[in-house]
C-alpha positions as CSV (number, residue, x, y, z in Angstrom):
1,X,7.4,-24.4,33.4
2,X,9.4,-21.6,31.3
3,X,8.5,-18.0,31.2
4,X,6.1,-16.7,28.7
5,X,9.2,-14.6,27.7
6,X,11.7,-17.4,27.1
7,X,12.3,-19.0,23.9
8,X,12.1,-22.7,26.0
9,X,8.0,-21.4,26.5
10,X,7.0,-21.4,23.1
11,X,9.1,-24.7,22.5
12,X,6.9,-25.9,25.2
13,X,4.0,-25.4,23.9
14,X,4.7,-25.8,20.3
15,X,5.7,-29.7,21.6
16,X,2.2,-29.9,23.1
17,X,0.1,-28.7,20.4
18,X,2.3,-30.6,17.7
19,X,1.1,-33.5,19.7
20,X,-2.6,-32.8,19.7
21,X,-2.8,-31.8,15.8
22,X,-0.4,-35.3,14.7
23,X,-3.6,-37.1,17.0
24,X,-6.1,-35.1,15.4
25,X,-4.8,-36.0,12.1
26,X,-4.5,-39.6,13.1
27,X,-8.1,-39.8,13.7
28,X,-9.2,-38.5,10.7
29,X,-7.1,-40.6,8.6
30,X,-7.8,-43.6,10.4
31,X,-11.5,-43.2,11.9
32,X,-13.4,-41.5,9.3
33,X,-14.2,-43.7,6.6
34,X,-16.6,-41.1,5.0
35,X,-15.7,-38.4,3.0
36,X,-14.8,-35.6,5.3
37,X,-16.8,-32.0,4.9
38,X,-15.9,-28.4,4.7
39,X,-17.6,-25.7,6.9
40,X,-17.0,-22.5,7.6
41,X,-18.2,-22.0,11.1
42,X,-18.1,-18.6,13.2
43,X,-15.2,-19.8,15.3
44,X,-13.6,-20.9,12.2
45,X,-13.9,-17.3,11.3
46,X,-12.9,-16.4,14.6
47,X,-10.3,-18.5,14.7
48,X,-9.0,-16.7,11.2
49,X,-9.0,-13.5,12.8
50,X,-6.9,-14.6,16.0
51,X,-4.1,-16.1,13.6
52,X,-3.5,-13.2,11.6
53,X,-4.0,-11.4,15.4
54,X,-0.9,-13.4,16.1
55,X,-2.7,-14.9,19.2
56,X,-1.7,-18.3,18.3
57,X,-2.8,-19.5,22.2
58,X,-6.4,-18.5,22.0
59,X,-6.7,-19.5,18.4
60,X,-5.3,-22.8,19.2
61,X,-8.2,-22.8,22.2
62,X,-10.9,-21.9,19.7
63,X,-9.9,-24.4,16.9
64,X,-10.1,-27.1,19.9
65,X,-13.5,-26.5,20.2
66,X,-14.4,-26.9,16.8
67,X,-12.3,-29.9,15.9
68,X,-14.7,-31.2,19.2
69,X,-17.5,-30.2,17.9
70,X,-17.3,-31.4,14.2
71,X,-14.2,-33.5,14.5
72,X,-14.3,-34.1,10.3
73,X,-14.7,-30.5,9.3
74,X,-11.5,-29.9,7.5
75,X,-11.5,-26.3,7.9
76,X,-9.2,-26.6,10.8
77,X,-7.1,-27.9,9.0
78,X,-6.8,-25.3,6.6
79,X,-6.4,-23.0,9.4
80,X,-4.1,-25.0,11.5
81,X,-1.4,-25.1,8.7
82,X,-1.5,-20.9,8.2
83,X,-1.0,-21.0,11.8
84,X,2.3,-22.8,11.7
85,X,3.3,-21.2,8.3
86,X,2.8,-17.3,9.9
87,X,5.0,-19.1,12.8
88,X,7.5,-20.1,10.2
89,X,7.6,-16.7,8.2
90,X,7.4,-14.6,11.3
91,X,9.6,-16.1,13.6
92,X,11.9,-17.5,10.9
93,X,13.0,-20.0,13.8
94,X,14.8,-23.0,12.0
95,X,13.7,-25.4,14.8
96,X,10.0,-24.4,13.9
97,X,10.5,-24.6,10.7
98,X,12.1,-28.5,10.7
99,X,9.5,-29.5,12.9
100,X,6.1,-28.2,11.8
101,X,7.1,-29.1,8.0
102,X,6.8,-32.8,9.0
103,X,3.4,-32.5,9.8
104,X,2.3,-31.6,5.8
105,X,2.2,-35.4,4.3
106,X,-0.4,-35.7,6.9
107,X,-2.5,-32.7,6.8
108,X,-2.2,-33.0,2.5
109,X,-3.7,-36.5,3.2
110,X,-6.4,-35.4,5.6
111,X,-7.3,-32.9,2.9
112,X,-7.1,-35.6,-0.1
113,X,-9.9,-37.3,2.2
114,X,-12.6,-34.5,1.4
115,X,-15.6,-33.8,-1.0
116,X,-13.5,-34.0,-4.7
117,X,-16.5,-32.4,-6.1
118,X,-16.8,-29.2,-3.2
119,X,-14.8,-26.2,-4.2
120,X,-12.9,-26.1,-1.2
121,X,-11.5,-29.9,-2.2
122,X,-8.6,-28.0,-4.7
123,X,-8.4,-24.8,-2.9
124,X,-7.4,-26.3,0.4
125,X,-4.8,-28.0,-0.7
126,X,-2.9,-25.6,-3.2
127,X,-3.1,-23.3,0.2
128,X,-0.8,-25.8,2.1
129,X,1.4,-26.6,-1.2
130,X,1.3,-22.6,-1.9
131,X,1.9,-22.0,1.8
132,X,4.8,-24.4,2.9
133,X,6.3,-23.2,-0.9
134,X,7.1,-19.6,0.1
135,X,7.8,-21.3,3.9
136,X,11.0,-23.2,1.9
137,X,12.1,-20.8,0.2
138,X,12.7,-18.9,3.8
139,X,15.0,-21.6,4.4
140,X,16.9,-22.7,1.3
141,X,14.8,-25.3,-0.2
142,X,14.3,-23.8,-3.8
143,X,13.6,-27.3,-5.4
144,X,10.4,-28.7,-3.2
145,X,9.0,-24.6,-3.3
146,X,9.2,-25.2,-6.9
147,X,6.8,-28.3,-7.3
148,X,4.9,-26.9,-4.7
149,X,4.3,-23.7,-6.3
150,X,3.2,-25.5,-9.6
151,X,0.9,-27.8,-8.1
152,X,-1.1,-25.3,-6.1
153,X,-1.3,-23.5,-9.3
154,X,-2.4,-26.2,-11.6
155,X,-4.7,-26.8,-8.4
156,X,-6.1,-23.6,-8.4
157,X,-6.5,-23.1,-11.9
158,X,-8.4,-26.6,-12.1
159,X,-10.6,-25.2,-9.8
160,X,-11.2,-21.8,-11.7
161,X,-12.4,-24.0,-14.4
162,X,-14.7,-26.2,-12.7
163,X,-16.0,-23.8,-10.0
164,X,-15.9,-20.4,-11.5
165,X,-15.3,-17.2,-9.3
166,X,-14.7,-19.4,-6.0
167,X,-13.6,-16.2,-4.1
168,X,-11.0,-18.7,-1.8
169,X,-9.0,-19.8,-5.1
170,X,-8.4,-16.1,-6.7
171,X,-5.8,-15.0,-3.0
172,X,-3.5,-17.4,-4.3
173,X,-3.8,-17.4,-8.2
174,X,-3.5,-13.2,-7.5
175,X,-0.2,-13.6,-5.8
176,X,1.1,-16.3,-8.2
177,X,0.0,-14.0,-11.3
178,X,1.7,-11.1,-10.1
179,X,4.8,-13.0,-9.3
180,X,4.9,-14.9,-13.0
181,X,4.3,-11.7,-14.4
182,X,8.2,-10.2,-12.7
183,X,10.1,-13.3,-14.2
184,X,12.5,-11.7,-16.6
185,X,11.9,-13.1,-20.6
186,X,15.0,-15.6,-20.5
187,X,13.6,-17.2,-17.6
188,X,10.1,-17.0,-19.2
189,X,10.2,-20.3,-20.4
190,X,10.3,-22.4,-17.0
191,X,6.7,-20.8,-16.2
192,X,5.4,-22.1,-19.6
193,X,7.0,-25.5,-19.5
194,X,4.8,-25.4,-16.2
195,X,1.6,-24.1,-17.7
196,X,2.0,-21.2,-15.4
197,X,1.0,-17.5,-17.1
198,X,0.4,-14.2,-15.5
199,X,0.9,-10.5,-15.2
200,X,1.1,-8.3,-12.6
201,X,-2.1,-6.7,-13.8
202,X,-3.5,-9.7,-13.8
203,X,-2.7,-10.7,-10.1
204,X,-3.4,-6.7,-9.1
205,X,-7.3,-7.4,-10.6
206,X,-7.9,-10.7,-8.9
207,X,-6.8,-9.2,-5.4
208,X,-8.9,-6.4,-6.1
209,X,-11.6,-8.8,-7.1
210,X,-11.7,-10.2,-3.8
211,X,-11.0,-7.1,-1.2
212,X,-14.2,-5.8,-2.9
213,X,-16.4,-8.9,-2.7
214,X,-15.4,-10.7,0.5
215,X,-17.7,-9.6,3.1
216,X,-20.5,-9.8,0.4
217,X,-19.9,-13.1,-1.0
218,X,-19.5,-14.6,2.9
219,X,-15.6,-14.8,3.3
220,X,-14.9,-11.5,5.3
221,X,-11.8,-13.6,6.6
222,X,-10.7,-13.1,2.8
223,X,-10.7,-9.2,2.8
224,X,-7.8,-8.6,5.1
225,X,-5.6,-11.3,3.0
226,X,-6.1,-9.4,0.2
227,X,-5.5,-6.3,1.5
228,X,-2.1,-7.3,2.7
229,X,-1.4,-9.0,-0.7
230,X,-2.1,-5.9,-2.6
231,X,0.1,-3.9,0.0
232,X,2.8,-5.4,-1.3
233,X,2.2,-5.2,-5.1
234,X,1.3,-1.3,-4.3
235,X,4.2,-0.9,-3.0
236,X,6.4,-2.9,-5.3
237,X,5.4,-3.8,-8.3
238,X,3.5,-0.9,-9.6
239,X,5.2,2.5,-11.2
240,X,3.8,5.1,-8.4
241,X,4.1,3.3,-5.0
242,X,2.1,6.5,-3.5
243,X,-1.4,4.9,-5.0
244,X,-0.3,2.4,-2.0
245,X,-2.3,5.5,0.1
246,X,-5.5,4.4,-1.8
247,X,-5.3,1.2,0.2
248,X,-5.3,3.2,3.5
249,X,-9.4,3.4,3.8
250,X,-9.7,0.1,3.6
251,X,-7.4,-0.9,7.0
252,X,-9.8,1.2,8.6
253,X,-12.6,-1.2,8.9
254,X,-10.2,-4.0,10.2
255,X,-9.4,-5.4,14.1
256,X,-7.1,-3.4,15.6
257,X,-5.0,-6.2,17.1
258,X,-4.3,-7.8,13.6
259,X,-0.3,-7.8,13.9
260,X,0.2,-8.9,10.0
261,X,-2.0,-5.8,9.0
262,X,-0.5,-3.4,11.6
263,X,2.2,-4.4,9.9
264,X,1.8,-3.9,6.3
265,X,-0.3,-0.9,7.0
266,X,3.3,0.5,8.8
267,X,4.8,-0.6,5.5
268,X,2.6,1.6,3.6
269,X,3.2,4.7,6.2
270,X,6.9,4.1,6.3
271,X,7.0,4.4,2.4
272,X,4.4,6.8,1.0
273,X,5.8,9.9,3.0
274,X,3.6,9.5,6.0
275,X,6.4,8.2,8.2
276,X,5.7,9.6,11.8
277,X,2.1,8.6,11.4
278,X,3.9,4.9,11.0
279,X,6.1,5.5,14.1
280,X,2.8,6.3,16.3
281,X,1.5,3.3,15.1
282,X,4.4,0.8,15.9
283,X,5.1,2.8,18.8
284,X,1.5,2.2,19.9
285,X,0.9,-1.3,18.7
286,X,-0.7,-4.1,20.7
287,X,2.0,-6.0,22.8
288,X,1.7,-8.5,25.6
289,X,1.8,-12.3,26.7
290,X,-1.3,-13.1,24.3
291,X,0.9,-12.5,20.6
292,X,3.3,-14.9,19.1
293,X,6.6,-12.3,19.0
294,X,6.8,-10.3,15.9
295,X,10.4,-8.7,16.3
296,X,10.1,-7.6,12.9
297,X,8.0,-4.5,13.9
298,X,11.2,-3.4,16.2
299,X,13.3,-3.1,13.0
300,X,10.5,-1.1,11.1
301,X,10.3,0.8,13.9
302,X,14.0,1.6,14.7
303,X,14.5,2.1,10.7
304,X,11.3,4.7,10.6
305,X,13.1,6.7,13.7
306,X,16.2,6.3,11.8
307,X,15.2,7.9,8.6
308,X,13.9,10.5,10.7
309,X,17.2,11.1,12.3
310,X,16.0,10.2,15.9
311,X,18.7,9.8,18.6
312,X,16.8,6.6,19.9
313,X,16.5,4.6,16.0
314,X,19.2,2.2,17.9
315,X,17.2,1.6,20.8
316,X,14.9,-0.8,18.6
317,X,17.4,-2.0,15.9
318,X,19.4,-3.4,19.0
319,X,15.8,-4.8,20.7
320,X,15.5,-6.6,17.5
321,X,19.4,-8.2,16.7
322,X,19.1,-9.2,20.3
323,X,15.6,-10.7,20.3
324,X,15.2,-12.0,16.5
325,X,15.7,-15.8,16.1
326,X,16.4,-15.5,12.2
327,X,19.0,-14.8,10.3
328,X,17.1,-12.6,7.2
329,X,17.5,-8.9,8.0
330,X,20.3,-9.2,10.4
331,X,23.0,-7.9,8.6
332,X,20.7,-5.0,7.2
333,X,20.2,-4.0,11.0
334,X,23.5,-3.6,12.4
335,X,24.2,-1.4,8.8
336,X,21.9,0.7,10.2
337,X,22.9,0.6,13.8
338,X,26.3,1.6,12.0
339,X,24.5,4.4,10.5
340,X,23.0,5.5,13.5
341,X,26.5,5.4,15.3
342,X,28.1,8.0,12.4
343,X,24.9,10.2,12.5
344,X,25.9,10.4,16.1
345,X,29.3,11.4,16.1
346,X,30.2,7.8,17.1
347,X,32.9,6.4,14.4
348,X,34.3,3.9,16.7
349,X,31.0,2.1,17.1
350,X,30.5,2.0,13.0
351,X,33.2,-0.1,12.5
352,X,32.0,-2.5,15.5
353,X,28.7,-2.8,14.3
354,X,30.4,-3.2,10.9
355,X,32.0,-6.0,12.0
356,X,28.6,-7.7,13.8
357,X,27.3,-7.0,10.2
358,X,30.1,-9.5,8.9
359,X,29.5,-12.3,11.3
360,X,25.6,-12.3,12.1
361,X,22.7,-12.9,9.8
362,X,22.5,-14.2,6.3
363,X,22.7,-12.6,2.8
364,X,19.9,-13.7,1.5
365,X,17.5,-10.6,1.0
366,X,19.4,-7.5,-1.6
367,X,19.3,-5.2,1.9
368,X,21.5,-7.9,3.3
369,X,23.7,-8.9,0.5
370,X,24.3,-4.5,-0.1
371,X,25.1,-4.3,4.4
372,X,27.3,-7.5,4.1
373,X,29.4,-5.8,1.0
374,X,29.7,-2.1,2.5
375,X,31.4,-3.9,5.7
376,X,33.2,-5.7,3.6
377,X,34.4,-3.0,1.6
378,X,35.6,-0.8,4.6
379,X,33.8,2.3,2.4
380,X,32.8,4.5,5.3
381,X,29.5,6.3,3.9
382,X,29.3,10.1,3.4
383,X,27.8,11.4,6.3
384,X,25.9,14.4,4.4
385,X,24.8,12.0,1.4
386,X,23.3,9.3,4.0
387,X,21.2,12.0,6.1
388,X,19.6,13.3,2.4
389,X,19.1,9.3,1.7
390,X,17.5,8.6,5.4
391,X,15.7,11.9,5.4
392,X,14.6,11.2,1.7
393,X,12.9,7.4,2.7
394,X,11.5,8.7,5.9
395,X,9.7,11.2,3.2
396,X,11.4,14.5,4.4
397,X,12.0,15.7,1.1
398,X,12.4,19.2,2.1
399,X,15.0,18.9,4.5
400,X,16.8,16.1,2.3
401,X,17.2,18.6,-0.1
402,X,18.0,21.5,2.0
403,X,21.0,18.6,3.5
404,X,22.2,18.5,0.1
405,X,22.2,22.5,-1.4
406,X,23.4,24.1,2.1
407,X,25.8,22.0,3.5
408,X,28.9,20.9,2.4
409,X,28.8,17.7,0.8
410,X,32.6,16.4,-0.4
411,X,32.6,13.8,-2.9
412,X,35.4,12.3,-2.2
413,X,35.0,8.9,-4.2
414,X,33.4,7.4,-7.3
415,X,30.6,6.3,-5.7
416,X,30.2,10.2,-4.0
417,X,30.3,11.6,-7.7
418,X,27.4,8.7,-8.9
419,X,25.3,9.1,-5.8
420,X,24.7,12.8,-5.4
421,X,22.9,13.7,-8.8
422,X,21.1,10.2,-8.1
423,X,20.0,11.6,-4.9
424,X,18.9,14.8,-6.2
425,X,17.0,13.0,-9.0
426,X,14.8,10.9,-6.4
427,X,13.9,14.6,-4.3
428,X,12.8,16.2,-7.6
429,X,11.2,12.7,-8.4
430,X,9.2,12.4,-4.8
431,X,7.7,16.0,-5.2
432,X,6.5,15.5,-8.7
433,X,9.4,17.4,-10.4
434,X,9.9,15.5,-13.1
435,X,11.6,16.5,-15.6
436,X,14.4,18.1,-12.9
437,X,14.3,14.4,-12.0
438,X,14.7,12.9,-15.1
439,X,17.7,14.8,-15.9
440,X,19.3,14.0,-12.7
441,X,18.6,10.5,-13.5
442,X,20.2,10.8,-17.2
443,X,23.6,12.6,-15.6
444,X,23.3,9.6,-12.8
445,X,22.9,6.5,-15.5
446,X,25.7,8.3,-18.4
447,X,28.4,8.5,-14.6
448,X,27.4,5.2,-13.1
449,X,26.5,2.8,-15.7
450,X,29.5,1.1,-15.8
451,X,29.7,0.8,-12.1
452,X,28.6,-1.8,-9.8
453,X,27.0,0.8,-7.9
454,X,23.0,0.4,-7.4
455,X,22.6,3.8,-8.4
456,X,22.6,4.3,-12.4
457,X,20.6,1.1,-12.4
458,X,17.6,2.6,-10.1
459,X,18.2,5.5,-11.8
460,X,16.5,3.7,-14.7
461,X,14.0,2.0,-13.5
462,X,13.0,5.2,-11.3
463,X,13.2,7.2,-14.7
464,X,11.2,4.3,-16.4
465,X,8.6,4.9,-13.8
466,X,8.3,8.3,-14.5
467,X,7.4,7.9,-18.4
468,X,5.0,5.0,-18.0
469,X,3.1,7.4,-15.4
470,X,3.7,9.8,-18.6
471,X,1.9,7.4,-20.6
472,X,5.9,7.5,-22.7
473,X,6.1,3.9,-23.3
474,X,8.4,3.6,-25.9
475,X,11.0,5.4,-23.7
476,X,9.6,3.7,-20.2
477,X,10.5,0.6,-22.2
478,X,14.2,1.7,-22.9
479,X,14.7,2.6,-19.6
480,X,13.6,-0.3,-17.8
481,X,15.7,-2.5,-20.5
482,X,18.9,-0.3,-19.5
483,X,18.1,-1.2,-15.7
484,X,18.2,-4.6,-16.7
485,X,21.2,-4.6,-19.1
486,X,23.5,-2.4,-16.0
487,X,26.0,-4.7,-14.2
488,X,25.1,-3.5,-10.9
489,X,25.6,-5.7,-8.0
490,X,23.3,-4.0,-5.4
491,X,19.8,-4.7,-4.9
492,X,19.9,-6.6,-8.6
493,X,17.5,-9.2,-8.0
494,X,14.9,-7.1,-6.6
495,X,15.1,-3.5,-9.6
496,X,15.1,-6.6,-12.0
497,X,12.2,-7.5,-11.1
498,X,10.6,-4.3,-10.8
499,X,11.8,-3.3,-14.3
500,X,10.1,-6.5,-15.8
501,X,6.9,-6.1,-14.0
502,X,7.2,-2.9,-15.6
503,X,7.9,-4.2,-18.8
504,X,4.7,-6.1,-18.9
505,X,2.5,-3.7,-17.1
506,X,3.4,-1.5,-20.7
507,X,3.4,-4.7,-23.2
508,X,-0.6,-4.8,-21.8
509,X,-1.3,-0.9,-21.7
510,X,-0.3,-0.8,-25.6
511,X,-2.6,-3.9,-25.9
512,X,-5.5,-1.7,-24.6
């Protein structure tokens, strides 16, 4: 047999357990006559904590023995399919992908098979639509995400309605609240032709709702779910990503080995100013035969060394192009692997890595789309502007700054002029300067706004930040509209969204 190492391993044994769930399902559908049940065992919960552990093996042993002990206990179910979903995001493997999607119609029907009147009936099976939606939308299928997203919705919704406060069904309505509540107001009306409302407020106190009551209310399995949810609205819908440090505390109390937590506690780390704490954590993160690959923490590794200037960034941005069966992020990595090459006096290797940045990977996250159209444009970046931006996001404020007033920096293009007061504006902005920052962020949107530059338009949102933690909404307002009305072509989708969730987060302050 293959090599635990070897892609042809996990094929393996992604062919042999395909075949025992399709057998599984089979005998539910066709040898249970009753209506199947819902419980919540120990090794359910066990088996919870091994998936989001990314030890898929030993969760796969565990959900064995329940499915033998309690062969119509649809839990497993459940669990099975965020098993092969974290497989899907995480390993982003097309193959996976095409073949653990056909097993859906059968799991949806196993569910359809339960208790309509439990609570779990509805929440299970918005979890699988809600689940297998963000799953397609890895891969290109916008359409079927679509009327998946709606129907887990109007599933969980139902639910609200008819069993109130079901802890289960407020992870998924948090997550789909928060993201209604980013859809810019032309595109408004596709969320109410679906019955779909929301804020990010909304989403941020249902989340909260749930991280507080889990353990209480006999779903500890929920806390770390929510946890990780709220990560990434702390971190990216919300005005002061630095409250994201509040969350800290709380990833105290969970396993150690959780791979999906290490992970978006790294994020937090990596992007509230605390970035060597999050290099000692990937460096020191659980590895072995036991975990399904996550090659993603190589890139946040590489990229935290990176941003603090280390000479070995490249040694994990090239562990992960080489390793990394996707194509999301790709591009983005060999960018930075050209970044690391001109940091170290290495210009023949920019342009080669330049090149890998053209051919590899897809263009399908704004990191991506902005690598893809520097390699494109044969722009070789200012060396003394990119240190003050790595040094900047790896939260060195201090020595970004000092990069920019001592040493020479020659703006030599456009986009030189644009950047530097923008770069300026974001130290001041970090370090709580802010009306230095705001001013840097005026000059920055009057030079660039015309410019297809990312610059003047984060300049605005940034500066729309500022005011709404200034409690000046009128003028937050104006500035996240001018972010939105800028013809930039970098990182669009993404401040877009961000200045709309902003725009709503004020529309329900001055409701208060």
């Amino acid at each position: 047999m293959a090599n635990r190492h070897t892609p042809f391993y996990y094929l393996y044994i992604s062919k042999v357990n395909l075949m025992k769930k399709v057998l599984w399902l089979i005998f539910i559908l066709l040898y249970y006559p009753a209506t199947a049940q819902y419980d919540f065992t120990e090794q359910c919960s066990r088996a919870h904590v091994l998936i989001t552990s990314l030890k898929f093996e030993e969760a796969n042993t565990v959900l064995d023995s329940v499915r033998a002990e309690d062969p119509v206990n649809l839990i497993p179910v459940m669990l099975e399919n965020y098993k092969d979903f974290l497989i899907v995001i995480v390993g982003e493997d097309e193959h996976d992908f095409d073949s653990l999607k056909r097993l859906v119609p059968e799991r949806l029907k196993a569910l359809k098979k339960g208790e309509r009147d439990a609570p779990w009936y509805r929440s299970l099976i918005a979890q699988t639509y809600l689940q297998w939606a963000f799953a397609r939308i890895k891969f290109g299928e916008y359409f079927t995400a679509g009327r998946e997203i709606r129907k887990a919705f109007l599933l969980l919704e139902e639910n609200q309605e008819i069993h109130p406060g079901f802890l289960p069904d407020r992870v998924g309505l948090g997550i789909m609240h928060a993201l209604i509540g980013t859809i810019p107001d032309n595109y408004r009306w596709i969320a109410s032709l679906f019955s779909m409302e929301g804020s990010v407020e909304l989403g941020r106190s249902e989340l909260i709702d749930v991280l507080l009551k889990a353990d209480e209310e006999g779903f500890p399995h929920l806390e770390g779910e929510a946890l990780f949810f709220l990560t990434f609205l702390e971190l990216n819908l919300q005005p002061d990503k630095m409250k994201a440090r509040e969350l800290l505390p709380y990833y105290d109390g969970q396993a150690n080995d959780n791979l999906m937590l290490l992970f978006s506690k790294a994020q937090i780390l990596s992007r509230t100013a605390l970035n060597d704490e999050a290099i000692e954590l990937l460096l020191n993160r659980p590895q072995g035969e036991e975990y399904f690959p996550f090659y993603y923490l190589d890139f946040l590794l590489g990229l935290a060394k990176l941003h603090r200037l280390d000479d070995d960034a490249d040694v994990y941005l090239l562990r992960f192009t080489t390793n990394f069966k996707g194509r999301a992020y790709i591009k983005e990595a060999y960018q930075k692997l050209a970044w690391h090459s001109l940091l170290t006096a290495r210009p023949e290797m920019y342009t080669h890595y330049m090149n890998k940045a053209i051919e590899y990977g897809n263009a399908f996250t704004d990191a991506d789309r902005l690598a893809m159209a520097e390699a494109e444009s044969g722009v070789v970046p200012n060396v003394c502007l990119l240190k003050a931006r790595l040094l900047y996001d790896g939260g060195y404020y201090d020595k970004a700054d000092s990069v920019l007033n001592q040493l020479e920096c020659d703006l030599l293009s456009e986009r030189d002029s644009i950047e530097f007061p923008y770069r300026l504006g974001r130290i001041a902005h970090a370090q709580k300067r802010y009306n230095e920052a705001l001013k840097w962020y005026d000059e920055t949107i009057i030079s660039g706004h015309d410019a297809y530059y990312y610059f003047a338009a984060n300049a605005a949102l940034q500066a729309g930040n500022i005011s709404e933690i200034q409690k000046r909404y009128e003028l937050a307002s104006e500035y996240y509209r001018k972010c939105l009305d800028m013809p930039n072509r970098e990182y669009r989708r993404s401040m877009q969204q961000k200045a709309k969730a902003g725009l709503n987060r004020i529309k329900d302050k001055q409701k208060d």
